[in-house]
Each structure stands twice: as C-alpha cells, then as structure tokens.
N, C-alpha and C positions, 0 to 999 in steps of 0.2 A: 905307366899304368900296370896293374896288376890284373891276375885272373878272381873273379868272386870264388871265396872259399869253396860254397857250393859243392863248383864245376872245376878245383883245381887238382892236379895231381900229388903224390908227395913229394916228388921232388921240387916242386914248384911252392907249395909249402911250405917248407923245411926250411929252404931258401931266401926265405921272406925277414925282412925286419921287421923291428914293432910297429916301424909306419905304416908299411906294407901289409901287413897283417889286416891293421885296422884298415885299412883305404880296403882291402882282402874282404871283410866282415861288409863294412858297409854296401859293397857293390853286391851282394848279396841280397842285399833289400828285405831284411824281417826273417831270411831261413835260414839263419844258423843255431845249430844245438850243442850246447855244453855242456858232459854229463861229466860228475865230481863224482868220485870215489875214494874210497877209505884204504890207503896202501898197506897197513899191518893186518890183511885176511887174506891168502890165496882163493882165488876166486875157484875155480875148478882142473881141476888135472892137470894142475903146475902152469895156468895160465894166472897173470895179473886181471886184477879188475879194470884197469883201461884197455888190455885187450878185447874183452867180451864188453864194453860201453860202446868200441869203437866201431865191434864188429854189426852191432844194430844200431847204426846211422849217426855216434858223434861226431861233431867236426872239432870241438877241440878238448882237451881230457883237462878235465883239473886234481889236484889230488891235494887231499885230506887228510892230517894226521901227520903228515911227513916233519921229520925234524931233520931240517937243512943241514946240519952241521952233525947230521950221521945218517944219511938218505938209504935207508932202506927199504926196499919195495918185495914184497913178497910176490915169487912167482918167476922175477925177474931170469933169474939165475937158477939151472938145474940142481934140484936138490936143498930149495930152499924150502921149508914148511914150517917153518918158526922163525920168528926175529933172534934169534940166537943162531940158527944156521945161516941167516942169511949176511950176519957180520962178515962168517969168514970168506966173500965172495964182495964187499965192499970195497970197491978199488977207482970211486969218483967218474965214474962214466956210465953209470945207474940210468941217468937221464937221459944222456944221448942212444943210450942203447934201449930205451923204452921208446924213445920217437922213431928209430925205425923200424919196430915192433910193429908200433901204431898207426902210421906214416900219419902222426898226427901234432899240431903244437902241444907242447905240455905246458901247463902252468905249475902254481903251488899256492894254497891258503897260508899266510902272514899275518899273526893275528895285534893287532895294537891294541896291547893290553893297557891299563890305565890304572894306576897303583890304586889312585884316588877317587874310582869311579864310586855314583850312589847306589850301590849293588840293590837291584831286587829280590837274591836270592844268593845261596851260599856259592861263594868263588869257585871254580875250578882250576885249579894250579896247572898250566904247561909247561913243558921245558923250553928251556931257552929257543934252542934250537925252532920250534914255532913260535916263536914271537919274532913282531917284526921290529928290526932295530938296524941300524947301520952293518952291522956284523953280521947278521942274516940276510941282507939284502946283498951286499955284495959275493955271499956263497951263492944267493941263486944265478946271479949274474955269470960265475964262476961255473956253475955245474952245469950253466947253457939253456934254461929255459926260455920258453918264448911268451909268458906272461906271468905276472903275479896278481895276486887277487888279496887286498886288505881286507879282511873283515872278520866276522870273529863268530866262533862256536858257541853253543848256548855254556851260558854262566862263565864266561872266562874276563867278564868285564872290560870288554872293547869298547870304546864310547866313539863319536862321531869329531871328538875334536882330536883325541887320537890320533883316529883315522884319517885327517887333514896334516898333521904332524909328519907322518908318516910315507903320505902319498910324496911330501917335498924331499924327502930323506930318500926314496925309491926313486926318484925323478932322477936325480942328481947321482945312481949310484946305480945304474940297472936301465940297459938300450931295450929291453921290450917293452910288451902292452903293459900299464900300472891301473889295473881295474881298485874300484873301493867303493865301498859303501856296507850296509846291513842288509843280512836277510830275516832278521829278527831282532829283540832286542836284547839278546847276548848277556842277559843277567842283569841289564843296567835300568835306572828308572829314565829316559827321555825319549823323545820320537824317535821312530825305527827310520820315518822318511820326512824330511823339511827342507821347504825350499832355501832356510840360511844354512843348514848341513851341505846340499847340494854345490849350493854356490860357494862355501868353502873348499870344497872336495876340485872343484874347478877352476879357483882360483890355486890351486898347490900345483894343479897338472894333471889331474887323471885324466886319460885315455876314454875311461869308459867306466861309467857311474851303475854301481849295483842295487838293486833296487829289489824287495820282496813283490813278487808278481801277486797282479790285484787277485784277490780270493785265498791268499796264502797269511794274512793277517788283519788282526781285526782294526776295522774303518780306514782304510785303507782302500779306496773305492777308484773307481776309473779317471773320474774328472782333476785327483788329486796326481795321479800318476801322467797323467796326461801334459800337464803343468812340468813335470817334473821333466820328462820325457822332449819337450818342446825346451824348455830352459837348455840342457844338456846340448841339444841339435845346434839348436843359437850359438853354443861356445864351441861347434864343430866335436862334440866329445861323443862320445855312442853312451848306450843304455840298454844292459843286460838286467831282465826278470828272472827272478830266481825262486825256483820252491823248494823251501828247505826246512820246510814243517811236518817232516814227516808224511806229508799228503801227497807226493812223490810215488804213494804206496795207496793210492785211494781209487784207483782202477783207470781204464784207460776212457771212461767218459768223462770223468773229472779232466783229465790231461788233459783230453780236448777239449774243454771247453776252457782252460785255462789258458792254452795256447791259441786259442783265436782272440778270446778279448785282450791278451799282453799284444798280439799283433796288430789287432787294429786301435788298442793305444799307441803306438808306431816304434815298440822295441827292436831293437839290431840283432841281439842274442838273448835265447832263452835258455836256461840252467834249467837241470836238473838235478835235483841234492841225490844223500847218501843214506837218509835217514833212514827210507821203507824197511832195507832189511841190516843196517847198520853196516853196510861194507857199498852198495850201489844202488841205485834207483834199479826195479824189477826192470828183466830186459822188455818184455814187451811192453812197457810205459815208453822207455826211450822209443821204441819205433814209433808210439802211436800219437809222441809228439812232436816226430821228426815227420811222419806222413800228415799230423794235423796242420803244422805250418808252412810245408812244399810241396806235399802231392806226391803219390806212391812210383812219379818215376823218380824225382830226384832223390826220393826216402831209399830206392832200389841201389840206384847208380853211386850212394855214398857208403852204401857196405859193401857192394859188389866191385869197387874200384879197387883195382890190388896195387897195394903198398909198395908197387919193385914200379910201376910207373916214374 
C-alpha cells in the first residue's frame, strides 16, 4: 500500500511508480489538484512556473509547450531568461532537477496529431519534439517523468482515435501514469467527450481518462460526465477534469463552483490549465481550487510541506 497523494511527502513521492502513483491519486478520494504550465516563460525572479503552481497547493505539475527531444524549461537553471540561454545549460537532467525543486511528479503534454483530421479551423504546426510518437515517448520515459498526458492544444488536430493509437504505443514504451483524452476540441470537427472514445481510450490502456470539466464546454452537462466517470471506475481507470478554456482565469467563484460539481460527479483529479494569463492558471485560482475540493487545512499542509521531507 501506498500513502494518499494528499498526505504524502517527497520522498515518498518521488519514489512511487505509475501504479503507485495512481493507487497514490485514488486513495486520495476526489483532492488532488493538477496545475499545467507553459515551460518557455520564466515565471518570476528566476523561478519556473511549476515552482510557484506548486508553491499554492499542486499535487502534480504538468507542463506545456515542452519539446521532449530539446526539454527546455526556463527558470530552471541560473541565468536562464530566454530559450536561447537556456540551451546552453541543457545537459538531460532538466527533469529530474525540476522534481526536486518541486518535490512534485512531473508530467508532459504529447500531442497525437492526425495528419488527416476534419479540421474546424486552420492547423497549428508543432514540432516534432511535441507530438506524441514512439520516439517521444521513449524520451520521456528516458528523461524520467512520472506521467504523460495525450491530448492536444487548440488547433493542432489531435482527434480521439489518435489518441487511442497513441495511449497503446505509450503503454508498451513508458512505466508511468498514461493519461488521454480532450479538453476541447483541438481544431477537429467530432465530440470532445463519447462514451465509444472512452471505451476506446480504455480498451489501449489508459491510466486515467481526461475529460473537459462540466461548465468548461458547451453541452457537456453533469449526467453525461457522470456516465463517463462511472464507465472509467468499472475498468479500474481514474478520471481527471480539466479546465482549459481559458476560464481558469474567470475568478475564484467560478473555480469553485466548478470544483464541487466535477467532485461530486466522482472525479480523481482536477486540472488546472494555462490559458488565464498564457504561462499558468492565476495563483490564487489554484488555492481556491485546491481549498474548494479539501478544505483549507489540507489546502495549508500541501504548500507548507517542505520538499527536503
């Protein structure tokens, strides 16, 4: 048995495998928060953005933007304040030295692009390096993360059969958490959330099925997520809601109220996107969704828990 995320310390952690982690998340019961951040902006006075997400109550960092196969994180390293200084400090341990920063799991967005998708809107071209393929999934595996997360940015044409494609190619190539799903519909014409997307997503092996939290797109309502949510539990999988509509940034009575109705739909983990101010959710939404779904002591106890634990 493991410790719940919650109440655990970093060493304990750190130390976790993907099982671990998730058995970690579940025993948790509905409070865990995951705030995603944009790694090419230094957040403030030579710190990272997953330091200051961490420092107001995340339990696991995801980050945004990153291209695996030249992982640069601004902030990281003294004297970085551009993606051109920050090259010459790139020496493949970027990752591991962000988790002790944070005494937090790190993940990475992998996006499964789809050459062939029926675009809603004009493409937006990534570099290899973000896109999820055999050759970027074994660099994360390589640079030591403790989750990956399939799914895709707006307009980059990630589709959901993709993203089932992709979950089996992560499976087979990568021992942590393999989250997947949409938080929108990423430029594509089809449903953002379906019970035959799900159960494909499930059927490849995901970990933990990603799902746009109810009030973050349209019709998209309670009773359908709820469905979804119970589906996932049945196949032993978790189910993280996500707001990555920019509404992240719409104050903290919104958050709360967004984070009680995804809880008592019976979600594992709640995401926080990047969008508000294009680098990280405003700090005071992350507390106020981290005190909306645990209560201001565990809210207290997860930023005040120091990382040499």
């Amino acid at each position: 048995m493991v410790k719940r995320l919650i109440s655990a310390n970093t060493s304990e952690v750190l130390a976790m495998n993907g099982q671990e982690l998730k058995q970690s998340i579940k025993a948790s019961e509905g409070r865990v928060v995951l705030s995603e951040n944009v790694v090419g902006h230094e957040a403030l006075d030579g710190l990272t953005t997953s330091e200051i997400a961490a420092a107001f109550g995340a339990d696991l960092i995801l980050l945004n933007g990153l291209d695996v196969l030249n992982p640069l994180i601004l902030g990281l390293y003294e004297g970085e304040g551009t993606l051109a200084t920050a090259k010459a400090h790139h020496d493949g341990q970027s990752i591991k030295k962000l988790q002790k920063l944070v005494g937090r799991p790190i993940g990475v967005n992998l996006e499964p692009v789809d050459p062939n998708a029926d675009m809603s809107e004009d493409r937006l071209i990534i570099p290899e390096g973000r896109m999820a393929s055999e050759k970027t999934i074994k660099e994360v595996a390589k640079l030591g993360f403790n989750f990956v997360v399939l799914t895709g940015n707006p307009g980059t044409g990630v589709t959901n059969a993709q993203i089932a494609a992709n979950i089996k190619v992560a499976k087979a190539n990568f021992k942590g958490l393999v989250i997947a799903g949409k938080m929108h519909g990423a430029g594509v014409n089809e449903p953002v959330v379906s019970k035959e997307a799900t159960e494909s997503f499930l059927e490849a092996g995901a970990d933990v099925i990603l799902v746009p939290a109810v009030g973050t797109v349209p019709e998209l309502d309670d009773a359908e997520l709820k469905e979804i949510v119970k589906l996932a539990h049945s196949k032993n999988a978790l189910v993280m809601s996500t707001i990555g509509t920019s509404q992240e940034g719409s104050g903290a009575s919104y958050i709360e109220n967004i984070a009680i109705r995804n809880k008592i739909i019976g979600v594992d983990i709640q995401h926080i996107g990047d969008a508000a101010w294009g680098i990280q959710s405003p700090i005071d939404n992350i507390y106020a969704l981290s005190k909306a779904i645990r209560g201001e002591r565990h809210a207290i106890q997860r930023m005040a828990r120091s990382i040499n634990r």
